[in-house]
N, C-alpha and C positions, 0 to 999 in steps of 0.2 A: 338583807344580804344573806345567802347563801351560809349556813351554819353545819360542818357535821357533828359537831360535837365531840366526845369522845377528849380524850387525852391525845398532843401529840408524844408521836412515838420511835425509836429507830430500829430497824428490825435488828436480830442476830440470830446468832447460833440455839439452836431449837425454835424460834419459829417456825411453822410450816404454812405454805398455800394449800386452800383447799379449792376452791373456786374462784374465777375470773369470767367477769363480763363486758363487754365492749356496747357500746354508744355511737351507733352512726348519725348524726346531722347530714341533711341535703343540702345546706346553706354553705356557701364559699368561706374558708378560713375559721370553718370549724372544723377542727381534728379527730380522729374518731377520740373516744373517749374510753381509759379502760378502769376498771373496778377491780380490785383483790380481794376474795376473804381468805383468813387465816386463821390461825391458832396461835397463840402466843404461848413461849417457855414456861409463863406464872402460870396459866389454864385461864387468863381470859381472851378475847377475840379482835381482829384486827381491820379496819377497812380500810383501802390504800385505794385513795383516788390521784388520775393520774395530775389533774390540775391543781391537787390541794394538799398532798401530800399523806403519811398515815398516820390513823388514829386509836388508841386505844379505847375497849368498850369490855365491859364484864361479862358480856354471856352475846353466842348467837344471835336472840332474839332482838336485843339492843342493835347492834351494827347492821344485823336486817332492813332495824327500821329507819335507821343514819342511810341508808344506800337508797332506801323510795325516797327519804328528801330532797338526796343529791339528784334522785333519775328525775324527778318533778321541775327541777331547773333545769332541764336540759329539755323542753318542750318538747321538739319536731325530732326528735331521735329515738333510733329502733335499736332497742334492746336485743340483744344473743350472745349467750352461751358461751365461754370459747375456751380454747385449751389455758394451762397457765403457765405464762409466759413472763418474766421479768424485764425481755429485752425494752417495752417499750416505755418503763420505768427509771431504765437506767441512762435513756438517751436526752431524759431531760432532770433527773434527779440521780446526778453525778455521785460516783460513790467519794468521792473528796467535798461532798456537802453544797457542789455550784449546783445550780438550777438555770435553767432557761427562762426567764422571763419573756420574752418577745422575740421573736425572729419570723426575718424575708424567708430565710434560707429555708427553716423545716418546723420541727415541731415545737412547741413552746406552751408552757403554763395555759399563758392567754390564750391559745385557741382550744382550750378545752375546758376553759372555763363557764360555758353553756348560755343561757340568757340573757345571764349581766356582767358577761365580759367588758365589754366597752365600761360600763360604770365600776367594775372593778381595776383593770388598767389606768383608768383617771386616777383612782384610788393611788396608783403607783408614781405614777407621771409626777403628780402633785408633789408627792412624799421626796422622790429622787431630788425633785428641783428645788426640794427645803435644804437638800443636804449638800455635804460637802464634800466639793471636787478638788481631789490629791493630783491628780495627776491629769494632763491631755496635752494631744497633739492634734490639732490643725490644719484637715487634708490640701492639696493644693485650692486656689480659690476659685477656679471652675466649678470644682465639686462641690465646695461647701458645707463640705463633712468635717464629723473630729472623731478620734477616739480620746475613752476619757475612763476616767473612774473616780466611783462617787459614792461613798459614807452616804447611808440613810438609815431610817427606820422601817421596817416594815408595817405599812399599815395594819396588816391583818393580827400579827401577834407581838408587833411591838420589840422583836429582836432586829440586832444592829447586826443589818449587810452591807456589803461593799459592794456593789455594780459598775460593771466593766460596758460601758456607754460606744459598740461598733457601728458607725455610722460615715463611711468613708466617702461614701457617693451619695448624698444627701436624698436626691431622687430616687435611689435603687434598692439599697440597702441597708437592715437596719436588726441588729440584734442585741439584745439585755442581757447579760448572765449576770447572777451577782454571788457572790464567794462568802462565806464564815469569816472568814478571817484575810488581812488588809494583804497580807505577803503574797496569798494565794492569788488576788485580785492583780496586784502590780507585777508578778510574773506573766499573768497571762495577757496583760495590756503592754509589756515591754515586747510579747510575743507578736501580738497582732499587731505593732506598731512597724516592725521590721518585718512581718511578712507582707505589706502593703506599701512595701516601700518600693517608690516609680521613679525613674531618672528622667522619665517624660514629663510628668506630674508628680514633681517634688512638692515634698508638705510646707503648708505656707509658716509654718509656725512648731515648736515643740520641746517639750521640756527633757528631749533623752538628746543628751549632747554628742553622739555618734553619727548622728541621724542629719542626714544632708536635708538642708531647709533653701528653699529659693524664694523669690518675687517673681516668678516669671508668670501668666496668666495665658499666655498664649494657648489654644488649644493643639496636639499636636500635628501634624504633616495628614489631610485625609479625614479629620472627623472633624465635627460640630459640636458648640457645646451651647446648654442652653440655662440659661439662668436659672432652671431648680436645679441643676448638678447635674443632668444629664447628658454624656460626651456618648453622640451616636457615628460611628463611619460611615462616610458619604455615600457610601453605596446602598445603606443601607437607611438614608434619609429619605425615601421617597413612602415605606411602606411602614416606618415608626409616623411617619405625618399622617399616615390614614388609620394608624392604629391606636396614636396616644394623642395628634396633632402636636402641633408646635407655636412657639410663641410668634404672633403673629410681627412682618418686620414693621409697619405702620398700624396704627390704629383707625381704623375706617370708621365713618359716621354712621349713625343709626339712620335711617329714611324719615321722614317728618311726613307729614301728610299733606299731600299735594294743593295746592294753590287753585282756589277757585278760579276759573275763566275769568278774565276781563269782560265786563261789557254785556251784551245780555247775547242767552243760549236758547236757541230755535227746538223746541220740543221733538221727541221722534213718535211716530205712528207704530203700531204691530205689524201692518200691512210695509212692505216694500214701496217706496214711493216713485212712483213710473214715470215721470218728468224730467225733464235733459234741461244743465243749466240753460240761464239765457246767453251765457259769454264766457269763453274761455278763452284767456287770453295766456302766450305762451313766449315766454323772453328765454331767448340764449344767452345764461352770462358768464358761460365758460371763460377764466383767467387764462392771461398769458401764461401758461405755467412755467413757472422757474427749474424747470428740468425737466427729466424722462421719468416716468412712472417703474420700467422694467424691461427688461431684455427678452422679455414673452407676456403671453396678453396675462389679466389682470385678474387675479380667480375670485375677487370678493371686493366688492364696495362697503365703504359706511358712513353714516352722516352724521354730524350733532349741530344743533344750534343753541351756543348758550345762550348765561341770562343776558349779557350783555349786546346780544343780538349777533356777535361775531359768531360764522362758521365755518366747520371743520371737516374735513372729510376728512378718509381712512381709502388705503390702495392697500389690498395683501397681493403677494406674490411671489414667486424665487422663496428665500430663504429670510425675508424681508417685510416690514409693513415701514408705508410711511403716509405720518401726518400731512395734512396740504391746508393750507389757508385757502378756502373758497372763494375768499375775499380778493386776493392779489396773487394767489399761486403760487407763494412761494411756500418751500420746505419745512414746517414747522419741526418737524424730529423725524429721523428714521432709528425706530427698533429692531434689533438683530438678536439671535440667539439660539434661535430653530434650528434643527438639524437636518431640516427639510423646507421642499415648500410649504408658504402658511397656504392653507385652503380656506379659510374664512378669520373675518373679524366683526365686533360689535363694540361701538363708542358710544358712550354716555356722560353725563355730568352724575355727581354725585352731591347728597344734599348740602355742601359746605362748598361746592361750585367746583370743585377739582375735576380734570376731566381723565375719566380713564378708558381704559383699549384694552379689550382679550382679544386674542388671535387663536387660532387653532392649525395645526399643523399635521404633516404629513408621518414627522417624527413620533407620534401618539402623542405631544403633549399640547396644552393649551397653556399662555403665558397670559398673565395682567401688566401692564404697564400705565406708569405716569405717564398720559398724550404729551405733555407739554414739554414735560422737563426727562422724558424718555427713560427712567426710571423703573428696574423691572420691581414691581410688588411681588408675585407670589406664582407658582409651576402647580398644574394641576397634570398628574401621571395618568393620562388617559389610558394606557396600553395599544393603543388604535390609533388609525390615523381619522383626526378632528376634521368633521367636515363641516360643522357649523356651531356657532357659539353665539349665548346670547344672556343680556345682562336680566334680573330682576330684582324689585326694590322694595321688599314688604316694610312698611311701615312699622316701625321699631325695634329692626333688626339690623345688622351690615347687611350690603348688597349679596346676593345670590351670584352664579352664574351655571348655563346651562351647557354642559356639552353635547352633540352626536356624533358617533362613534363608528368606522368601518365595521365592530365587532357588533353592531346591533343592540346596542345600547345606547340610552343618555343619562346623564349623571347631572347630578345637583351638587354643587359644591359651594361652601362657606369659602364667600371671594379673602375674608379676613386671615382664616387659619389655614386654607389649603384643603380642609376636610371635607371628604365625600360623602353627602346626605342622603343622598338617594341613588340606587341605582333604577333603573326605569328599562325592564329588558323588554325587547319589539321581535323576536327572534332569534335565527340560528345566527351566530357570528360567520362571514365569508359569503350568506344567503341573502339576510336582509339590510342590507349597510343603513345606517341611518344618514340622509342627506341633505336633514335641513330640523333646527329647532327654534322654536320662539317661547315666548313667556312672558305671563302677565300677572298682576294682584289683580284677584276678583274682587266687586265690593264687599263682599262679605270679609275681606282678611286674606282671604285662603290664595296659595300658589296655586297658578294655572301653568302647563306646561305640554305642549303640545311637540309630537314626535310625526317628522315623515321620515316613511321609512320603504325601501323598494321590497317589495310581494314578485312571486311568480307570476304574475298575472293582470296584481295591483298595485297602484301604490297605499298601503295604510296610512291612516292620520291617526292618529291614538292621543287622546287628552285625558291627563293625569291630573289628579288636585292634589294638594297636600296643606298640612297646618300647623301653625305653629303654637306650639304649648310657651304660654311666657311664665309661668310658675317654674317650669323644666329646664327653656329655654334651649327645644328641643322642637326641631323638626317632623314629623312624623309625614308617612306615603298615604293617604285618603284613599288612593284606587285610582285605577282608571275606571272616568264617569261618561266617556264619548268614545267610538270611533268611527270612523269613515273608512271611503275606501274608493280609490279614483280609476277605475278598469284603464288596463292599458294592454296593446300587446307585447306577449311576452317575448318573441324576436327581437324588440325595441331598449336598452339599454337608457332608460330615463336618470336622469336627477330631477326631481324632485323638490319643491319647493312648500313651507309654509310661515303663515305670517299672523298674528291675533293683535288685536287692538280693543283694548277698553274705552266708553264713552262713559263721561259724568251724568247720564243718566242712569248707568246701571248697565247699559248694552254692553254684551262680550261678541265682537266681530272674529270668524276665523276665517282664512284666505289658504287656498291651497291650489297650484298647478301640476300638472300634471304631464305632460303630451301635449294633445288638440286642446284644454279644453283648466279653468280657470273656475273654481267654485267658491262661494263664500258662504259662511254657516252662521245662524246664530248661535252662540256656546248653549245660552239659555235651552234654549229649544229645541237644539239638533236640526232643526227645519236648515233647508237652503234658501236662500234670502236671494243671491243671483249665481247665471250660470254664462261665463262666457268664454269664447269662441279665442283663444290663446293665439301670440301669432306665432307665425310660422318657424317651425326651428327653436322652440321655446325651449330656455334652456335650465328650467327649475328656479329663477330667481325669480323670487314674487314680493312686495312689500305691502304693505301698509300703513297709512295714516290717516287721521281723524282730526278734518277743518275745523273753527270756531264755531262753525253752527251746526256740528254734530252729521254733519255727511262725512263718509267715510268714502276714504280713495286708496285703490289699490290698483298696485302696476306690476306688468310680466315681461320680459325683454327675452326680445328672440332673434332670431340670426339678423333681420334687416331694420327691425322698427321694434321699440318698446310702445306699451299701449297704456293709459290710465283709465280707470271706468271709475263712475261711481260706485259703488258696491253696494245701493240701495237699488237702484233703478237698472243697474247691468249697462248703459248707455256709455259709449266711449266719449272722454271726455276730450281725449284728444291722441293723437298720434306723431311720437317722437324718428323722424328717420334717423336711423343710428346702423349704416351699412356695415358689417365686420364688426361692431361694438360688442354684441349681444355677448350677454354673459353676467352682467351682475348688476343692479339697480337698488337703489335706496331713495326714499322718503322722508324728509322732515321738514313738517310743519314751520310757521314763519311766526313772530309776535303780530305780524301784521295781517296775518293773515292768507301771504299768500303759500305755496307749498313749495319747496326748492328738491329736485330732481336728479340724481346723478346718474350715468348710466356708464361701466365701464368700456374703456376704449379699445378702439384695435391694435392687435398686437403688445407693444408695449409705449404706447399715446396712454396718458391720464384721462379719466373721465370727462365725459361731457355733462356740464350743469346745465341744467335749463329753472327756470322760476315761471312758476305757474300759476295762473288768479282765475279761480272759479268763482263766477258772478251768478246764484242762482233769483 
């Protein structure tokens, strides 16, 4: 530990300063640090540090050599010269004998304690909590805070102080003084007890019988509060969640790692395999639907099929998103909330079976919701209006979610706390809108994230990695490791479509439309695997998914006819006429096998399902 030696000492009349040196640290919540020499009245010499207080020494050369032991625990700090000054002595080494131990506010003992601060403040922590508290009050119970004072010893010399314990707002703020003598202490804690006195936030508890004390817990009129003490106004919830995050209102499951395929898995080739099934067979099993989807056509589909084989579809629109039973059509929930229209949504299960819905809106934000029981979970502040959202489920963490952004960006965000992971910029905000994102776990771990986004000229596909550190439990942005780029003309006002699918052999499939023209990538390789001919009036929706035997199918819906191709061989698998529909289509797989189809309606009609059985 840290020793200057010397005798302590108090200055007076005839002392003099001769010299003063200051201690800058780079390191956050280290103070600068200042140094005195003197002369003492007797004729010996004095060193006054500002963390440790002064000391007496017999001659120059002694307190010289007390100052290089104290500079030597202050590692990472640059020494200089500096005028002599008392003021920054006096701000924490009171001339009524209080000292600053610890504080939010400003300067304090502790942060200029150098090295082994942290192991000296233990030192104190320890000592306080041996001792005995005379006095406290008991902020309201939001906060969590008390003020108090509290008899101890001091570790370091063994003399009895009394510390005045300010901790009002448990989460915020937090300051030590501690006083000579008990009267000095209980003045300045009758002090602080009535100057923090709230009509809003009455103390829950307290020993000054003046002092209005309540039960009330409520937070008041406008702000939030949150179980470590912290009461933020509303207004101002959106950009402490991306600053400090917030306690999450559900706790969401980690991801588990995925379930081997049923049954046995048909190996893939390097090469594109250029064979057209033997039989496609294609069933309309559009429900009766139990209502209207919307009072204008329909800007986003989504599909899920849980474990239980029942599914679900997702309609956004208006200011609106609603659940549909696929099964019998009827209304399983509609969510509201948006302050616009939603422009896109994406449904998933979750590994504990729950099923949930983001939507993205026109309002800039993106919402999560419970599907079933309509339940809003958690608001992600895009600043932009959402044009596409999309879930991801790294194995051993809560679920992800991705946004795209009018302003040219997509965002990574923690579906649990609301917090934004990544920003992912593609260009100038109002230039290049982003109009479509997907995402996937690579086999390696690592998030895959792919961005379309509209070019002058073209549209780019941009694929980001990222990974997750589980020691940190920390995110981090890998790079962008691919992009494309789908020529179009620039007279032309596209949306743009993209879509990726993982295969249990290790294959990463990407899907992108454009205009004319429909391409799919391998992530691996960058190579194009197929190239096909979009129909007409394509309107950016593109999907994918990946059969039980490892063919992958992907679909593009355009003004008259949606189309599905293999996406090994390019060969259409079949052709949905959906006149006036065109506009939004989804994909998901069957236990059985076969692929179930939706494609959205005209006007405001619900989708058209179709189930699909590719026989190769």
């Amino acid at each position: 530990m840290m020793q200057l030696g010397g005798i302590p000492v108090l200055l007076g009349a005839g002392d003099e300063a001769v010299a003063q040196w200051v201690g800058r640290s780079g390191r956050p919540l280290h103070d600068p640090v200042h140094v005195q020499f003197g002369t003492l009245a007797d004729g010996g010499w004095y060193l006054r540090h500002l963390g440790f207080g002064t000391r007496a020494f017999p001659d120059k050369k002694a307190a010289w050599a007390a100052f290089r032991a104290v500079a030597g625990e202050h590692g990472d700090a640059a020494w200089a010269q500096t005028a002599v000054d008392d003021t920054p002595f006096r701000d924490i080494w009171r001339e009524d004998g209080s000292r600053i131990l610890y504080s939010t506010y400003g300067a304090s003992l502790q942060a200029c304690w150098g090295d082994r601060a942290t192991q000296l403040w233990d030192l104190f922590l320890e000592a306080i909590a041996k001792g005995s508290r005379r006095r406290s009050t008991e902020a309201h119970s939001l906060l969590g805070g008390v003020i108090e004072v509290i008899t101890y010893d001091d570790p370091l010399d063994g003399s009895r102080r009394h510390a005045v314990w300010e901790a009002v707002d448990a989460g915020s703020n937090w300051e030590v003084v501690d006083h000579p003598h008990y009267e000095a202490a209980e003045a300045h804690y009758l002090d602080l007890v009535h100057e923090h006195l709230d009509d809003d936030l009455p103390y829950l508890s307290s020993d000054v019988e003046t002092v209005k004390v309540g039960r009330n817990s409520t937070a008041p009129p406008g702000t939030t509060a949150f179980g470590d003490g912290t009461l933020v106004d509303d207004d101002d919830l959106a950009q402490h969640k991306q600053d400090y995050g917030l306690p999450p209102r559900v706790r969401w499951p980690e991801t588990t790692e995925p379930r081997a395929p049923e049954g046995p898995v048909s190996g893939m080739t390097a090469a594109p395999r250029p064979w057209s099934p033997a039989e496609v067979r294609v069933e309309d099993v559009t429900p009766r639907w139990a209502g209207t989807a919307a009072d204008r056509g329909v800007n986003a589909v989504a599909l899920a099929v849980l474990p239980d084989g029942r599914e679900l579809l997702v309609t956004a629109h208006d200011d609106v998103a609603r659940v549909w039973s696929a099964g019998d059509g009827r209304v399983v929930r509609t969510v509201a909330g948006h302050d616009g229209p939603v422009l896109s949504a994406a449904l998933d299960v979750l590994a504990n079976g729950h099923v949930v819905l983001a939507t993205g809106s026109q309002d800039g934000m993106a919402r999560l919701w419970s599907a079933r029981e309509g339940d809003p979970l958690e608001e992600l502040h895009c600043d932009a209006p959402v044009h596409s959202v999309a879930w991801l489920f790294p194995v051993g963490t809560p679920p992800l979610v991705v946004t795209g952004a009018e302003d040219a960006t997509a965002g990574v965000w923690n579906a649990e706390s609301g917090r934004r992971l990544a920003v992912l910029r593609v260009g100038e905000p109002g230039v290049n809108p982003v109009w479509s994102v997907a995402a996937a776990v690579l086999p390696d771990g690592r998030a895959c994230v792919a961005v379309c986004s509209e070019g002058v000229d073209a549209t780019a596909i941009d694929v980001w990695s990222l990974a997750f550190d589980h020691e940190t439990r920390k995110w981090w942005n890998v790079g962008q490791v691919l992009a494309f780029a789908l020529p179009h003309d620039p007279a032309v006002v596209l949306r743009a479509g993209v879509a990726i699918a993982v295969l249990v052999d290790r294959s990463v499939r990407l899907a992108a439309v454009a205009g004319p023209v429909v391409r799919v990538w391998d992530v691996r390789t960058g190579e194009v695997v197929a190239s096909m001919e979009a129909p007409d009036g394509a309107t950016g929706a593109v999907a994918l998914a990946v059969l039980p035997d490892l063919r992958v199918v992907v679909a593009a819906s355009g003004r008259e006819e949606t189309l599905l191709w293999d996406a090994e061989s390019g060969h259409v698998l079949t052709r949905l006429s959906t006149p006036g529909r065109g506009g939004a289509v989804a994909l998901a797989p069957q236990p059985d096998g076969h692929l179930l189809v939706a494609v959205s309606g005209r006007d405001g009609d619900p989708p058209r399902v179709v189930r699909v059985d590719v026989r190769w």
